[in-house]
LOBA-260171 format. One record per residue (C-alpha): x, y, z; residue in one letter. Coordinates in nm, 3 decimals, padded with zeros to 5 digits. Layout:
pt east=X&north=Y&up=Z&code=a
...
// end
This chain:
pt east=00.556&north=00.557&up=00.337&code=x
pt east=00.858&north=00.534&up=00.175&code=x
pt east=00.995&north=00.788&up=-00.097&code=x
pt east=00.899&north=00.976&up=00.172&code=x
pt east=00.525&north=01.047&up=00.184&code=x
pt east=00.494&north=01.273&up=-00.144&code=x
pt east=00.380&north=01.563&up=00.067&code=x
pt east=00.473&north=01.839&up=-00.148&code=x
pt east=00.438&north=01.506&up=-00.292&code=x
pt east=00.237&north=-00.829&up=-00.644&code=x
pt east=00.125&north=-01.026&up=-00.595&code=x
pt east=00.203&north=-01.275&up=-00.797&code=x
pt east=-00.049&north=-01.494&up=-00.832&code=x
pt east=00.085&north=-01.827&up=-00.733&code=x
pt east=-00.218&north=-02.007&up=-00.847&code=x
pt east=-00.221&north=-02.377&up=-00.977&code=x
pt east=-00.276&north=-02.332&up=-01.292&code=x
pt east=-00.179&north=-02.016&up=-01.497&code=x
pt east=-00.440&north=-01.816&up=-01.722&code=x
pt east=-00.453&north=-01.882&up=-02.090&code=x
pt east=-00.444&north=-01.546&up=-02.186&code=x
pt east=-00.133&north=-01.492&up=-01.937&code=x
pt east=00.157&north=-01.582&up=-02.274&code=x
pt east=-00.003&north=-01.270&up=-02.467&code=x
pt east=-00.041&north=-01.055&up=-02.164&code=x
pt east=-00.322&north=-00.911&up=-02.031&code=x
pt east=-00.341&north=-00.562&up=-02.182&code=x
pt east=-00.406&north=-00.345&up=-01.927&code=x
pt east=-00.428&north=00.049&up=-02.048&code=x
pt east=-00.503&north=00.349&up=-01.905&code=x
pt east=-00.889&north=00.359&up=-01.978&code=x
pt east=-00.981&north=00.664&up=-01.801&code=x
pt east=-00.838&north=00.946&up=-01.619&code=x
pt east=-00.993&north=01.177&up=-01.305&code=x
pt east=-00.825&north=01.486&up=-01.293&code=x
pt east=-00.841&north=01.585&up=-00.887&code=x
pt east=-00.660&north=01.882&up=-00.854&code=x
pt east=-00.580&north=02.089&up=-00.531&code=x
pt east=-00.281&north=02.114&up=-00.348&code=x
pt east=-00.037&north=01.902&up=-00.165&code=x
pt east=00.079&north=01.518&up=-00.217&code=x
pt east=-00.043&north=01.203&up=-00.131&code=x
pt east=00.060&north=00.864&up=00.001&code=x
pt east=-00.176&north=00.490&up=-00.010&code=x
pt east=-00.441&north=00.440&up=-00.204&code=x
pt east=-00.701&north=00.181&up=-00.074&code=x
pt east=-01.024&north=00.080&up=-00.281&code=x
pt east=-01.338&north=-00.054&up=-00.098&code=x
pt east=-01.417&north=-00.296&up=-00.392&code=x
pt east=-01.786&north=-00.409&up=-00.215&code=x
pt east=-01.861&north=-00.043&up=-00.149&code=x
pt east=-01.725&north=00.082&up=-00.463&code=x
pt east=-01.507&north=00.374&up=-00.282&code=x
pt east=-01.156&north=00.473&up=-00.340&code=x
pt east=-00.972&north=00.632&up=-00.053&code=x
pt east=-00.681&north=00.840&up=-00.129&code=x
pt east=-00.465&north=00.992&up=00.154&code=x
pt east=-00.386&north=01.369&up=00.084&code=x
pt east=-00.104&north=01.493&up=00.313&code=x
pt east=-00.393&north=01.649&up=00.595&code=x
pt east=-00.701&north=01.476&up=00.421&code=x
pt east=-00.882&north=01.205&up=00.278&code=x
pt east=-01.031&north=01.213&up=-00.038&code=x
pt east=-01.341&north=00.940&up=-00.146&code=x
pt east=-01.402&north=00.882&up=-00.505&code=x
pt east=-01.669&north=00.619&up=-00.652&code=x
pt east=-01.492&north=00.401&up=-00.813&code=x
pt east=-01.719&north=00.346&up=-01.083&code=x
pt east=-01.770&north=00.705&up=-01.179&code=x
pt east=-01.442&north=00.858&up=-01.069&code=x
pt east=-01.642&north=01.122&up=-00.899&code=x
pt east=-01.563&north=01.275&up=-00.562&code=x
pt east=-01.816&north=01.142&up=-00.330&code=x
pt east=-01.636&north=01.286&up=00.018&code=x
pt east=-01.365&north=01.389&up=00.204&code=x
pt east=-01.212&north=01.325&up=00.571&code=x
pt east=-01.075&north=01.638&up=00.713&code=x
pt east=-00.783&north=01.666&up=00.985&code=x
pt east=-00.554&north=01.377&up=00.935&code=x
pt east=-00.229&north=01.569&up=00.936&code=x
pt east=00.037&north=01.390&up=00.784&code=x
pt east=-00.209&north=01.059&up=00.678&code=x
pt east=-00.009&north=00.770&up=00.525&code=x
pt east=-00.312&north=00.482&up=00.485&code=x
pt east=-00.636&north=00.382&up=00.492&code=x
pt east=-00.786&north=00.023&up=00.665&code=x
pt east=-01.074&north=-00.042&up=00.646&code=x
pt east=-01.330&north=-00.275&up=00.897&code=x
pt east=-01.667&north=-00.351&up=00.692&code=x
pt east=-01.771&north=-00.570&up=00.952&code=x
pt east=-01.753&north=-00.298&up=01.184&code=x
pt east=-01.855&north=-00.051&up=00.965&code=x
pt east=-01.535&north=00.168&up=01.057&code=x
pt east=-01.241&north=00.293&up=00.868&code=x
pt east=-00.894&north=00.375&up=01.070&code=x
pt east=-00.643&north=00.645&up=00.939&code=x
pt east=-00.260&north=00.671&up=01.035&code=x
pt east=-00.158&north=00.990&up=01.060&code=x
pt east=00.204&north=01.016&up=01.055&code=x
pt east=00.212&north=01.409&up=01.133&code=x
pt east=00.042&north=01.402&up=01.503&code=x
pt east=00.123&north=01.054&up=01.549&code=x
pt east=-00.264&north=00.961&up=01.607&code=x
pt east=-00.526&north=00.683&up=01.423&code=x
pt east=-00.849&north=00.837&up=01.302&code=x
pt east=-01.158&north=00.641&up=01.318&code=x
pt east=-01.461&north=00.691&up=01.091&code=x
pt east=-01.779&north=00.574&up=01.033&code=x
pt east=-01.762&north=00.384&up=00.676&code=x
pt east=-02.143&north=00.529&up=00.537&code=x
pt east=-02.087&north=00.879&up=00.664&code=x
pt east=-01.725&north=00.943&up=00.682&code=x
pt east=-01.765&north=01.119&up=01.007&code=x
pt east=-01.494&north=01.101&up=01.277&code=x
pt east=-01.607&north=00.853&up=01.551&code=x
pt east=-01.475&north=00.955&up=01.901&code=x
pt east=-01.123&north=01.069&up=01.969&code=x
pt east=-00.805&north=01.023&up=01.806&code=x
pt east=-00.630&north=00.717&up=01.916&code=x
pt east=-00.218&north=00.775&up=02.014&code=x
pt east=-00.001&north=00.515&up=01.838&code=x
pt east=00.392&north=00.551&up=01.769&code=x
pt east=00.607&north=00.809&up=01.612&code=x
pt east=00.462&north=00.887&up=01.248&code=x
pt east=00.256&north=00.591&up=01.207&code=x
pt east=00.315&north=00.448&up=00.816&code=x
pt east=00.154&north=00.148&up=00.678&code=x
pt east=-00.199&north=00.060&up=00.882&code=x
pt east=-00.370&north=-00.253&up=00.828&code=x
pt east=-00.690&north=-00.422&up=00.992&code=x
pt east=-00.674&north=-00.812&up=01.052&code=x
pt east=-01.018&north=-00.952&up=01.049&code=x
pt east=-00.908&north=-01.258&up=01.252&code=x
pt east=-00.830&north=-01.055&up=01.568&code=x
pt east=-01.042&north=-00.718&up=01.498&code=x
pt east=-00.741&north=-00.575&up=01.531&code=x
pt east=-00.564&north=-00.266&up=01.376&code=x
pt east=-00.177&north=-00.237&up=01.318&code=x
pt east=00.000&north=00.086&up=01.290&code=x
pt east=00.347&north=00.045&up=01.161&code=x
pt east=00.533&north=00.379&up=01.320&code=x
pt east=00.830&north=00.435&up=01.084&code=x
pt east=01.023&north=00.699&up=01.382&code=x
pt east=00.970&north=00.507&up=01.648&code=x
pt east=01.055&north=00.188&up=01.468&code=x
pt east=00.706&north=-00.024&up=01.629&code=x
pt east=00.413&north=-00.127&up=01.543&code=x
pt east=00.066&north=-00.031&up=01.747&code=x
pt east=-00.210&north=-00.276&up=01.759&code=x
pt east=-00.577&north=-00.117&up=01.829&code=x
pt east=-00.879&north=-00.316&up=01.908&code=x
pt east=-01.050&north=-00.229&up=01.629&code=x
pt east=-01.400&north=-00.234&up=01.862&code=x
pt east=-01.308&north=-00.084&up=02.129&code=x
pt east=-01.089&north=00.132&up=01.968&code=x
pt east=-00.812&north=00.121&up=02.253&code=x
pt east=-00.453&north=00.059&up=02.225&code=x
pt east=-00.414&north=-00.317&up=02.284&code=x
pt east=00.054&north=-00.324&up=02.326&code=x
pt east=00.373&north=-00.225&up=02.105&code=x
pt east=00.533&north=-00.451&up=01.915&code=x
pt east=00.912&north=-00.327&up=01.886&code=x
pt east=01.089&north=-00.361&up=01.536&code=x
pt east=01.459&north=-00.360&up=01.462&code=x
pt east=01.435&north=-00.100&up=01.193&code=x
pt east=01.179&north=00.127&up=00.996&code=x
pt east=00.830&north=-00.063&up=00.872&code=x
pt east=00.730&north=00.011&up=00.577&code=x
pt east=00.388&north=-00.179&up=00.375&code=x
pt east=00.236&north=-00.448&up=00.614&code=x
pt east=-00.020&north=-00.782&up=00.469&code=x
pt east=-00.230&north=-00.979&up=00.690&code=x
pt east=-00.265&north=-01.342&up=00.616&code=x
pt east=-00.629&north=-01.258&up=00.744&code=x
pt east=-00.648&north=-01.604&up=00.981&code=x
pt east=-00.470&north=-01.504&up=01.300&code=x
pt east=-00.127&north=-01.690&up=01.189&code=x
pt east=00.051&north=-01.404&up=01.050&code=x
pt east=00.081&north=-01.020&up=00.984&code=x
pt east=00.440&north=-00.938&up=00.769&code=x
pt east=00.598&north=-00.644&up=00.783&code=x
pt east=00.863&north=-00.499&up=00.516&code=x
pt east=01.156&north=-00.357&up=00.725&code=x
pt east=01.327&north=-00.090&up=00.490&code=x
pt east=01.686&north=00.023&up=00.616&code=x
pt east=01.731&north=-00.377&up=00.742&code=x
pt east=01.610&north=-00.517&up=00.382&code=x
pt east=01.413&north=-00.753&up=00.613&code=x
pt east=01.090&north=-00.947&up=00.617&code=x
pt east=00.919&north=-00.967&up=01.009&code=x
pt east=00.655&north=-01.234&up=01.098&code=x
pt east=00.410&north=-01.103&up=01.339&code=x
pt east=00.174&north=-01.300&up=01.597&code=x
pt east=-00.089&north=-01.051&up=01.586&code=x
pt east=-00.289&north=-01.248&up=01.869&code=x
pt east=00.061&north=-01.257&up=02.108&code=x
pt east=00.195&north=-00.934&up=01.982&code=x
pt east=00.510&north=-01.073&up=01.887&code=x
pt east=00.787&north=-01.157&up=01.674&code=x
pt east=00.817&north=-01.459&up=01.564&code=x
pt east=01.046&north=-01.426&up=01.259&code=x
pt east=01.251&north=-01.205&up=01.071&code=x
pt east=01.435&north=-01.279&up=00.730&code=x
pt east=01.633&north=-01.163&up=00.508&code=x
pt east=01.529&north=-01.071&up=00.156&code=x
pt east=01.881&north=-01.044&up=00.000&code=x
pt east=01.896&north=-01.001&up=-00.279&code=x
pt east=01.628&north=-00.748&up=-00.280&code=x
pt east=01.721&north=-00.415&up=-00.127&code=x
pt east=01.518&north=-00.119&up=00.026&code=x
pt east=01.182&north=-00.297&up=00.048&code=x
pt east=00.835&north=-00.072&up=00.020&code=x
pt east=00.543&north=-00.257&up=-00.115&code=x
pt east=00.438&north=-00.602&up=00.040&code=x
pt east=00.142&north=-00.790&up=-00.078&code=x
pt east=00.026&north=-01.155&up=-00.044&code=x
pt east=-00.142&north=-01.486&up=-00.187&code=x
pt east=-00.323&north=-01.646&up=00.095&code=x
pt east=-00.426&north=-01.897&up=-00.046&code=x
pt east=-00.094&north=-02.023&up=-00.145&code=x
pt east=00.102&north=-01.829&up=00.138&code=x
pt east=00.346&north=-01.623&up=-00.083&code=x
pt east=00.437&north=-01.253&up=-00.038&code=x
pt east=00.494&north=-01.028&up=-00.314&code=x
pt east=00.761&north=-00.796&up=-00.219&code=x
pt east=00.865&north=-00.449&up=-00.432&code=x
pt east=01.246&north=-00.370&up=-00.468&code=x
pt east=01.429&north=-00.079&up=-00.484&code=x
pt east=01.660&north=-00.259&up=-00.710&code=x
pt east=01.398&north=-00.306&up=-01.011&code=x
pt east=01.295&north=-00.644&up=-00.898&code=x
pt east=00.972&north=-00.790&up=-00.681&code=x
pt east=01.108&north=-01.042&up=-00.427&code=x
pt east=00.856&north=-01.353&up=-00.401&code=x
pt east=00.850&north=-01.476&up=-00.084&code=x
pt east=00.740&north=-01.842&up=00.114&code=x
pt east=00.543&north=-01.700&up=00.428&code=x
pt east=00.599&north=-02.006&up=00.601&code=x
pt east=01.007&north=-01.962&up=00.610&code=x
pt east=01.073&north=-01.657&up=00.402&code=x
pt east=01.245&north=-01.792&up=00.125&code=x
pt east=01.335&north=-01.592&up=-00.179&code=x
pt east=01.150&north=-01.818&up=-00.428&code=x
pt east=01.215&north=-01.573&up=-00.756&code=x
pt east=01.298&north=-01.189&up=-00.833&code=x
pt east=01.142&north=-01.126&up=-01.139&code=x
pt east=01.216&north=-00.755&up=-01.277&code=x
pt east=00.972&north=-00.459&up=-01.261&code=x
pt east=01.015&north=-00.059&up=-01.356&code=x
pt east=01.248&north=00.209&up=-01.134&code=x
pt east=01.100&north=00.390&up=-00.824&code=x
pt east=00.838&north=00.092&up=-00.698&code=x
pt east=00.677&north=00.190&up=-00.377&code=x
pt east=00.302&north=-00.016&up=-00.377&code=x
pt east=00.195&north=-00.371&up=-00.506&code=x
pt east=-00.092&north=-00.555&up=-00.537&code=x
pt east=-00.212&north=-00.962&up=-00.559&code=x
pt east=-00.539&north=-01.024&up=-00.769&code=x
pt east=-00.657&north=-01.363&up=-00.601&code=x
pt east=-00.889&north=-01.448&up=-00.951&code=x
pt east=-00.651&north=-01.383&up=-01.228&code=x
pt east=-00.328&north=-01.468&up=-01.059&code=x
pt east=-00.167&north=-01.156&up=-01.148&code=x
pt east=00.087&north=-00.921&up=-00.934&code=x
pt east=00.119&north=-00.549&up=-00.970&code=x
pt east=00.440&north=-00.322&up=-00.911&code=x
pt east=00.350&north=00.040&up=-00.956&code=x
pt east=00.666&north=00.241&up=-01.033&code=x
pt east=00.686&north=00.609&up=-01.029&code=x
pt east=01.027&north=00.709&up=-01.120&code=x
pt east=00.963&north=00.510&up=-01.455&code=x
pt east=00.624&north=00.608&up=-01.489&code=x
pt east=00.507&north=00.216&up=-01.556&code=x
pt east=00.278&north=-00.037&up=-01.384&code=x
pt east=00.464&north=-00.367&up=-01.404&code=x
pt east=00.213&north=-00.632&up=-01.418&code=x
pt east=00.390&north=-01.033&up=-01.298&code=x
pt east=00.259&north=-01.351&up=-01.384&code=x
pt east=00.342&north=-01.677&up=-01.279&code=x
pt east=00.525&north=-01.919&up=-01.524&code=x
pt east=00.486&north=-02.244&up=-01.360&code=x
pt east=00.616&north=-02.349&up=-01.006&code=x
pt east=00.758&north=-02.060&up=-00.814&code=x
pt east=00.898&north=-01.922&up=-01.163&code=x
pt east=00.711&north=-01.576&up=-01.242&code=x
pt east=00.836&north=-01.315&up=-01.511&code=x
pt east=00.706&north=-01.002&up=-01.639&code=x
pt east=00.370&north=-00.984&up=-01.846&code=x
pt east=00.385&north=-00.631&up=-01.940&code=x
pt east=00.512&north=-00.294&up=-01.850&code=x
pt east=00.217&north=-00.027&up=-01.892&code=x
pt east=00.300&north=00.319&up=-01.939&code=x
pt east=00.158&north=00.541&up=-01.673&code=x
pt east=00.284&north=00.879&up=-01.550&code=x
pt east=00.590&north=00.961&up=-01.372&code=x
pt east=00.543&north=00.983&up=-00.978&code=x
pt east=00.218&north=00.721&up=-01.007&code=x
pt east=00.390&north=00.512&up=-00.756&code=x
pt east=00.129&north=00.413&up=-00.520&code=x
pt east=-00.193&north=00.273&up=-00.633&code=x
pt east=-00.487&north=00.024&up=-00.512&code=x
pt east=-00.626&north=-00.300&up=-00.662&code=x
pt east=-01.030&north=-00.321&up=-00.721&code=x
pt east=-01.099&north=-00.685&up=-00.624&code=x
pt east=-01.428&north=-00.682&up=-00.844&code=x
pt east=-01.343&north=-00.503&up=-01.138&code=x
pt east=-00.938&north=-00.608&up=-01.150&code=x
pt east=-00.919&north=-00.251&up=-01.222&code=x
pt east=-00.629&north=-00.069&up=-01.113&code=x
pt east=-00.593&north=00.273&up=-00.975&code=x
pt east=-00.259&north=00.489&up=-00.992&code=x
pt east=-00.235&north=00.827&up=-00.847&code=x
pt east=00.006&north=01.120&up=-01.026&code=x
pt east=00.098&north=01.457&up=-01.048&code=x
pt east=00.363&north=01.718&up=-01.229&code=x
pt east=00.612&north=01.923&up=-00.994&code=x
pt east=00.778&north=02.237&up=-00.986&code=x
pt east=01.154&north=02.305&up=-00.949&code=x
pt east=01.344&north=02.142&up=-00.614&code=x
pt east=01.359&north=02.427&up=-00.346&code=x
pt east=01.613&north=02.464&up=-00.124&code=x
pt east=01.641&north=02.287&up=00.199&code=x
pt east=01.434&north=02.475&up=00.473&code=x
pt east=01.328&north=02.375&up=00.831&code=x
pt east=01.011&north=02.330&up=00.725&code=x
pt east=01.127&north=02.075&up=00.445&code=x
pt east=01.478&north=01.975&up=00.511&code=x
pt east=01.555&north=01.742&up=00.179&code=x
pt east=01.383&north=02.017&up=-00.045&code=x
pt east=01.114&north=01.848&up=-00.137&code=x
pt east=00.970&north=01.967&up=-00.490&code=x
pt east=00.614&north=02.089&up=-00.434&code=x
pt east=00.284&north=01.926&up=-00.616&code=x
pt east=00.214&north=02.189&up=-00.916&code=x
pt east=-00.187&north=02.307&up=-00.832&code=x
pt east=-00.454&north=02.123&up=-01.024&code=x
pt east=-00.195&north=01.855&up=-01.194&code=x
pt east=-00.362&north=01.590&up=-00.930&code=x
pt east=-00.498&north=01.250&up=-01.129&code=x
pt east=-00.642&north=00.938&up=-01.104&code=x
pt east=-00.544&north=00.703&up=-01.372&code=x
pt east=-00.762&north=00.385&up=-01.392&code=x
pt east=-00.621&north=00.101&up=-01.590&code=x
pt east=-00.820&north=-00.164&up=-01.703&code=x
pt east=-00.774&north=-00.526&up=-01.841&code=x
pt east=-00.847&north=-00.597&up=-02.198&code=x
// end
């Protein structure tokens, strides 16, 4: 994922009518905080919301918290290099990309137990989604610039789906017409057929640069896009028009779309803020709030029941010097500094 998998280390609601509360904001806060620990960094966050289980990818592991208790509840071993989390109710499976051996995971969703082998996909598989209208998984390989799709019940590799540049979040539009993909180094937006295994479009989000985190409003087929340039692009998924760019905090990587309230999510790390969107009227949206989190709490994971939100963070220690090992010096992850922040609407 981009800002480069922390390994030492939205979504705007484009409903028809817009909340009452929405001209006072809705006070989110930090309501409670689940100090983790342990070493290493993370990368997606992805909360079960009918389970009540929040998976958080840990450089060679999974952690599962309950959401409702913050309490560890399990842990998936040997995903080296894991990026995401998707997860298949129906089937009662759960698929990890992991970016380090270039592999999918597959687990059984009660137990957390591997299920058969390791699946190959593309070169460091990123974002991973699973689109109910196909049973399919996508990997979305950010080296080999392609995305895998998996039959997500027979858990075999189903074709490639060459990209023109490196894929970073993914949405599903969950109905078979459409999986979108944000293409970083291009500052692109690519349609998917994810029945054909095609491309069928790819637009430009000018003037929103370095996209990461992509979310979407089925039921009003938008796409929330996050910016490296402090702004979240809103996008028409049937021709990828830039409808607005409203402004959010420095050093976005995830959003999020809460389907009830309406409201998108930006989750900035440099800044240390969760910018929360709201629509004005139309396809004008501007910012609600800007919540104080913690520096680094850049990825985070949307609790469909609750509207909770969940933010991971840590502290670091001083940049090292390049090495083989970790050629841009990544700063390591300080031991025990490891948190879950859960903010929660007023």
């Amino acid at each position: 994922m981009r800002r480069t998998i922390i390994w030492l280390g939205f979504i705007l609601g484009i409903s028809l009518t817009v909340p009452c509360w929405a001209a006072s904001g809705p006070g989110y806060h930090v309501s409670a905080t689940y100090k983790i620990g342990g070493d290493g960094g993370w990368d997606y966050l992805t909360a079960d919301a009918s389970a009540r289980r929040l998976y958080i990818s840990r450089g060679t592991h999974v952690i599962v918290l309950d959401l409702d208790s913050g309490k560890t509840v399990g842990d998936i071993p040997d995903t080296p290099g894991v990026h995401g989390i998707a997860l298949a109710p129906g089937l009662g499976k759960g698929f990890t990309s992991n970016g380090r051996e270039g592999t999918v995971t597959v687990f059984d969703l009660k137990s957390l137990t591997p299920i058969g082998n390791k699946i190959k996909v593309g070169d460091n598989p990123d974002a991973i989604l699973f689109d109910p209208a196909t049973n399919r998984v996508f990997t979305f390989n950010g080296r080999s610039q392609d995305s895998t799709a998996i039959d997500a019940v027979s858990n075999t590799v189903l074709g490639t789906i060459k990209l023109d540049g490196k894929p970073e979040f993914a949405a599903s539009d969950n109905q078979g017409g459409g999986i979108f993909v944000n293409i970083e180094d291009k500052s692109e937006l690519v349609a998917i057929d994810p029945n054909k295994l095609q491309v069928k479009a790819k637009w430009p989000l000018a003037p929103c640069t370095e996209p990461s985190g992509l979310a979407i409003d089925r039921k009003n087929r938008r796409l929330f896009v996050g910016c490296d340039n402090k702004m979240m692009a809103v996008v028409d998924a049937n021709n990828g028009k830039v409808l607005s760019t409203p402004a959010i905090g420095e050093g976005v990587d995830a959003t999020a779309y809460d389907e009830e309230t309406g409201l998108a999510f930006a989750s900035c790390g440099q800044d240390g803020v969760l910018t929360v969107v709201k629509q004005d009227s139309g396809d004008q949206y501007s910012v609600a709030e800007n919540v104080t989190t913690q520096k680094s709490a850049r990825t985070m994971a949307l609790d469909t029941k609750t509207h909770d939100v969940y933010t991971v963070a840590a502290k670091f220690g001083p940049k090292p010097a390049p090495t083989p090992q970790n050629p841009r010096g990544y700063p390591p992850v300080l031991p025990d500094t490891f948190v879950v922040l859960k903010l929660t609407k007023k």
